[in-house]
N, C-alpha and C positions, 0 to 999 in steps of 0.2 A: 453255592454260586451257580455252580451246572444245573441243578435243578430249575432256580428263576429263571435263568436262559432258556433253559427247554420249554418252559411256562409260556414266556414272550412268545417262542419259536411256534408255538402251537396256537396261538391266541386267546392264552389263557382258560381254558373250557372247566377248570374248576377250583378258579380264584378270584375275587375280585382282578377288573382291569386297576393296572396303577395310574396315579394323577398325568405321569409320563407319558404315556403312552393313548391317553385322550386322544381325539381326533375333532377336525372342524364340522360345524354345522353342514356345508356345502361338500365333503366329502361323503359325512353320510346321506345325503338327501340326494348325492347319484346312486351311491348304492342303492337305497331303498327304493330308488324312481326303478331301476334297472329289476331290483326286484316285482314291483306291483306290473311293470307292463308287459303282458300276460295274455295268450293267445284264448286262454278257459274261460279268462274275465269280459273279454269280448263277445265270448258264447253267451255267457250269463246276459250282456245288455243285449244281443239280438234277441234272444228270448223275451226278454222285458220289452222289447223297443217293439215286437210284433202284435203287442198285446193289447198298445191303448196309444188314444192321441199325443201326440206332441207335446203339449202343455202338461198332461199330468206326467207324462215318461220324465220327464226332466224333475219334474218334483220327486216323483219315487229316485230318482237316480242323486237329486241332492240329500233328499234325508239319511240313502242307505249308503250311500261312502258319508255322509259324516257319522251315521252313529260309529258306520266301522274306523273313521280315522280319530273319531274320540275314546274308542277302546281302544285299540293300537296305540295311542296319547299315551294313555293312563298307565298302562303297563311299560313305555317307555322313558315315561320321568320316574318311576320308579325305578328302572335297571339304570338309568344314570345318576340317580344319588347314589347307590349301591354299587356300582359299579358291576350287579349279577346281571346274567341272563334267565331267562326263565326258566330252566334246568333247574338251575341255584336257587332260585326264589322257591322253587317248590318243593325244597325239602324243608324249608321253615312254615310251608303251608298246608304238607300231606306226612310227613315225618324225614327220617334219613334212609328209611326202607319203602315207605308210601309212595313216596317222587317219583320211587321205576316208575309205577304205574303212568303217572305222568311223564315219562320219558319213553314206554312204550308207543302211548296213543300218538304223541307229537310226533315222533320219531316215523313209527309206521305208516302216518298222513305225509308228512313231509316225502318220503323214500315211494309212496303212489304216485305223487305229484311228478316227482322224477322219472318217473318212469312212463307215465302219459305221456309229459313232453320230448321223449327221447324217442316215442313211439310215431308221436307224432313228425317229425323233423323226418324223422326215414320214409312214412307214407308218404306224406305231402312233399317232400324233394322228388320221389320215383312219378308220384302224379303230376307233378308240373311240368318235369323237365322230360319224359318220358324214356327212362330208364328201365332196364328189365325189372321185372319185379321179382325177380331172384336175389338181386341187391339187397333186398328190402331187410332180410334178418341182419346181413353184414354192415349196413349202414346203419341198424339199431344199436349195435357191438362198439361201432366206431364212435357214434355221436355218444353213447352210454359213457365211457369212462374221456371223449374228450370233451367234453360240457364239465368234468372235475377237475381238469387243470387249474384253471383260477380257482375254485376253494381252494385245492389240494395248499397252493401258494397261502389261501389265510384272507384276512382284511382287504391287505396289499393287494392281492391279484383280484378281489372284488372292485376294489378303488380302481384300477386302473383299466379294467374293461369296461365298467358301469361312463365313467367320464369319456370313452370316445362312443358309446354305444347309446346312452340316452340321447345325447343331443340330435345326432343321424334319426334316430325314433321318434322323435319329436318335429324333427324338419320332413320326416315320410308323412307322419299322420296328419300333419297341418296339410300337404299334399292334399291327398288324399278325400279327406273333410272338404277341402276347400271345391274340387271336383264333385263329390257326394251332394254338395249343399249347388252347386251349378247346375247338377244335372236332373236334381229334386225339383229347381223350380223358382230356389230361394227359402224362404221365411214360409211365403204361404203358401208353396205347394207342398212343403212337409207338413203345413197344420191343416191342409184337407186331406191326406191320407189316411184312409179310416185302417180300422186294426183290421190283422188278419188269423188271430188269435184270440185265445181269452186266457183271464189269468186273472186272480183277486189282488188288490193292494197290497195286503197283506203276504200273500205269496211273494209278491217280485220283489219286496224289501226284504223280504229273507234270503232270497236268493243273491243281490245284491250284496250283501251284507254276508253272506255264507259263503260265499263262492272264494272269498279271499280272507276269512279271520283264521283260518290256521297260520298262515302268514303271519297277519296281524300277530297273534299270540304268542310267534317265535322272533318278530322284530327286535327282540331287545338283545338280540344276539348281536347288532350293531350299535341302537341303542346306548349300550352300557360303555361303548368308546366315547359318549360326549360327554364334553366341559361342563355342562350344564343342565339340569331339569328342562329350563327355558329351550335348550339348543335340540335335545331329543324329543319334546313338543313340536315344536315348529319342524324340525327334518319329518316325523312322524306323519304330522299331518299334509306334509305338501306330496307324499305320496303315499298313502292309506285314502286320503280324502282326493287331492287333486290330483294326482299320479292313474289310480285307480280309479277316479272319476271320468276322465278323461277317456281311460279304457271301453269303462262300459257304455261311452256317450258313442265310443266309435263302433261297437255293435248294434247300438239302438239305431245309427245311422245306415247301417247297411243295412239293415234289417229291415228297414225304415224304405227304403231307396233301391238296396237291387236283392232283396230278400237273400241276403248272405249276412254273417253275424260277424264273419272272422276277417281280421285285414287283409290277408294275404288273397283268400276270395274277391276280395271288396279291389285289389287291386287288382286281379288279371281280369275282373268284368271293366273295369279302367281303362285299360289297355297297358296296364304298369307290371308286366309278369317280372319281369327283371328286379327290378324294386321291390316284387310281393316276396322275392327266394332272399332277399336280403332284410328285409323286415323279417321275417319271419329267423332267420337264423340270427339275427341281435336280439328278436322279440324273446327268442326261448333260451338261447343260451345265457344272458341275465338272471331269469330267474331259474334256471337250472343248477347255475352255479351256485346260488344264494340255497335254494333246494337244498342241495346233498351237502352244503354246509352247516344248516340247522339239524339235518339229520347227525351229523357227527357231534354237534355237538350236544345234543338230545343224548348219543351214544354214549358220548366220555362219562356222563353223568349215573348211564345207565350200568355201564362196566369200570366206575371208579377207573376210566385209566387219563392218563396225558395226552395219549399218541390220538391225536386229533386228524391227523393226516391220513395214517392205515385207515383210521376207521371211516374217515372219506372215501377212498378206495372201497372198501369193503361195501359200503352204502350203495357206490355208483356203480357195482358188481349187481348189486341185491335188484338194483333200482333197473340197471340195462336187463336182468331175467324176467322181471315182471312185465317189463316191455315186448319181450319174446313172445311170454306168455296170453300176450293180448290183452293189456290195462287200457288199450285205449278203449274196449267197449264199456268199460265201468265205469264211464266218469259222471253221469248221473246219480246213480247209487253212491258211490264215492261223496260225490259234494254233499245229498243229504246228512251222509256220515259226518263230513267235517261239519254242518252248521249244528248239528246236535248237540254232540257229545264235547267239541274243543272248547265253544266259548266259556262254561261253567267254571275250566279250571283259571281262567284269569279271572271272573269275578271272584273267585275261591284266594287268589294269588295278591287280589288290591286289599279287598279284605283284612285278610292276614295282616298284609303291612301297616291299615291302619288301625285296627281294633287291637290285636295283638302287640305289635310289635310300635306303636304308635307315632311312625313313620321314620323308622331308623332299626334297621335289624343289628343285633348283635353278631359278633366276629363270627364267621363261619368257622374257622379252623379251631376257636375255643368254647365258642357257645356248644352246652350240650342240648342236642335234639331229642326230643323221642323217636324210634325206632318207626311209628306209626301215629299219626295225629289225627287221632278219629274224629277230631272237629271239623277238621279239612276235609278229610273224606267223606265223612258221611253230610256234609254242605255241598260236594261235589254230585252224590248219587241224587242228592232232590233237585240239583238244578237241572240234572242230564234229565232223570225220569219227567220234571214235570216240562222243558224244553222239548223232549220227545211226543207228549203228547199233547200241546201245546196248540190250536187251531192258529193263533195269532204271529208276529216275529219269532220265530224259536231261537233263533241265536241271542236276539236282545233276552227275552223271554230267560234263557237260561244263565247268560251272565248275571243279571238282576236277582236272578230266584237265589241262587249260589250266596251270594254276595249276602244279599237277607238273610238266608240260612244260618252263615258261619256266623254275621255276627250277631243272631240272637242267640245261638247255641254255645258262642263263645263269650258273650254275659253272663249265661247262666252258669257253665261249667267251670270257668277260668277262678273265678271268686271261689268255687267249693275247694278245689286243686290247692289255690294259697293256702285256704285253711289248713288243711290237711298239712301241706310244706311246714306252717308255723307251730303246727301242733305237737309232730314229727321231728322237729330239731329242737324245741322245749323238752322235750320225752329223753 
């Protein structure tokens, strides 16, 4: 009985959630609003919004939050009939020793991301408010381990910061927009703005699209608390697709308007500094928290352990040093990293579930695994390698290649494998 308790107490990081303990549509879709709205996803759409007209910006910026809020989907009705997170899903799709690997890569992107934004929050408070800049490492130290309060708490402490914290973000950036589009002109002085950039099609949707699927790929870490398929779709998509959409609409607009990507920029050229030190500290500590939550629980998966909590600490230890160490100048390189290498393992992840497992996995705690699932894996290395060199979307590029991969390779090998099984217990 202390055991399930402790389970509950930790949010479960290596059992299915129970039908109890589900959670409503409208609770997860603050969390994950709180999670998608993102000071790095606003860089992504000034970059895209300096590059081309009006008219096609908004078309790259619809196609690339929907394809990302339709992968984010797919792996979230998954983790809510299963009641897994992706940790869990990918030991049934790389083996019960494979999954590290995928608990590495998730874990390691997620615990960068933390650390950007904790780096960021200390620069950008010392530059606005003009603080000594001697602050700078001890306000890294401070925001580091207190952005993991609310995980440390679980669900709960996400629930309840994401509900007073999206709405205020919501009522800053309509602000905001509403000013940006006053001050542009309207309608048609944003659509004679010629670009002041270059940048192919093709590029800006992967950037769109890359800039937040590691996210995506670990959403089903709340996911997996809904009633329903239908109910972690729709949360899914109102912030993967409209959450994040909205994001990168609000870079393309400053970007667009007073050649600044980031809100908090976009408001002190406003005249709203006050408002840009309070966006900006709802904007990151949301998904900060959401951050060094997915890392732990990447973690528990990674070190078979419960204790969900330490290893939050531990995360937001790892995550405030790299911030010392200067992650904010990596976050270019960084994002390449995540649109490469992350998406493959959920096309590797849907896969699975439906070829294999033919949409309903077996008990975790009695089904037996193999140790390593070279079908998984080696589905994983062709979607990464040919997503790597990819000239086209690499993120879509590598979920799709993935995806193909496993289940040609798991037609062909699964069917020999029976044999073998049927031949071997006749014997």
């Amino acid at each position: 009985m202390s055991e399930i308790q402790d389970s509950a107490d930790q949010d479960y990081p290596l059992s299915p959630v129970p039908t109890h303990a589900r959670k409503s549509m409208w609770s997860m879709s603050f969390v994950l609003l709180g999670f998608t709205f993102f000071s790095a996803t606003m860089w992504a759409g000034g970059s895209v919004g300096a590059a081309f007209e009006f008219s096609t910006l908004l078309w790259i910026l619809l196609i690339g939050n929907l394809l990302l809020g339709a992968y984010a989907a797919g792996l979230g009705f998954i983790a809510a009939r299963s009641g897994l997170n992706t940790a869990l899903m990918s030991r049934y799709a790389f083996g019960d020793v494979g999954s590290k690997l995928s608990d590495f890569i998730l874990g390691f992107t997620q615990i960068g991301w933390y650390a950007w934004g904790t780096a960021t929050m200390a620069l950008l408070l010392v530059k606005m408010t003009g603080l000594p800049e001697s602050l700078t490492l001890p306000l890294m130290v401070l925001f580091g381990f207190g952005f993991c309060i609310s995980a440390f708490i679980g669900y709960r402490g996400l629930d309840l910061l994401s509900r007073v914290a999206v709405p205020a973000m919501i009522i800053l950036i309509a602000v905001s927009l509403g000013i940006a589009g006053s001050d542009a002109g309207g309608l048609a002085g944003l659509s004679a703005i010629d670009p002041s950039a270059e940048m192919s099609v093709a590029a800006a949707i992967t950037l769109v699209f890359g800039t937040f699927v590691s996210g995506g790929t670990q959403a089903t870490n709340w996911t997996r608390f809904a009633k329903s398929g239908k109910a972690a779709v729709i949360a899914t998509l109102a912030a993967f697709f409209v959450g994040n959409g909205l994001m990168t609409l609000v870079g393309a607009f400053g970007a667009l308007v007073y050649q600044q990507a980031d809100i908090v920029d976009i408001m002190v050229a406003q005249g709203l500094a006050t408002l840009g030190v309070l966006m900006l500290f709802l904007n990151l500590w949301t998904t900060q928290d959401n951050t060094v939550y997915n890392f732990a629980v990447a973690g528990c998966n990674l070190l078979r352990t419960e204790r969900r909590r330490t290893v939050t600490v531990v995360g937001a230890a790892i995550g405030t040093l790299l911030a010392v160490l200067g992650m904010y100048d990596w976050l270019i390189p960084f994002l390449i990293l995540l649109g490469t290498f992350i998406p493959p393992l959920g096309g590797v992840i849907m896969a699975n579930y439906l070829v294999t497992w033919r949409g309903r996995y077996g008990d975790l705690a009695t089904t037996a695994l193999p140790a390593f699932n070279w079908v998984g894996l080696s589905a994983y290395a062709i979607g990464s390698l040919v997503a790597y060199t990819s000239n086209w979307v690499a993120p879509l590029v590598g979920v799709l290649t993935a995806a193909l991969a496993y289940a040609v390779l798991a037609l062909l090998i699964n069917p020999v494998r029976e044999r073998r099984a049927a031949l071997s217990s006749r014997a």
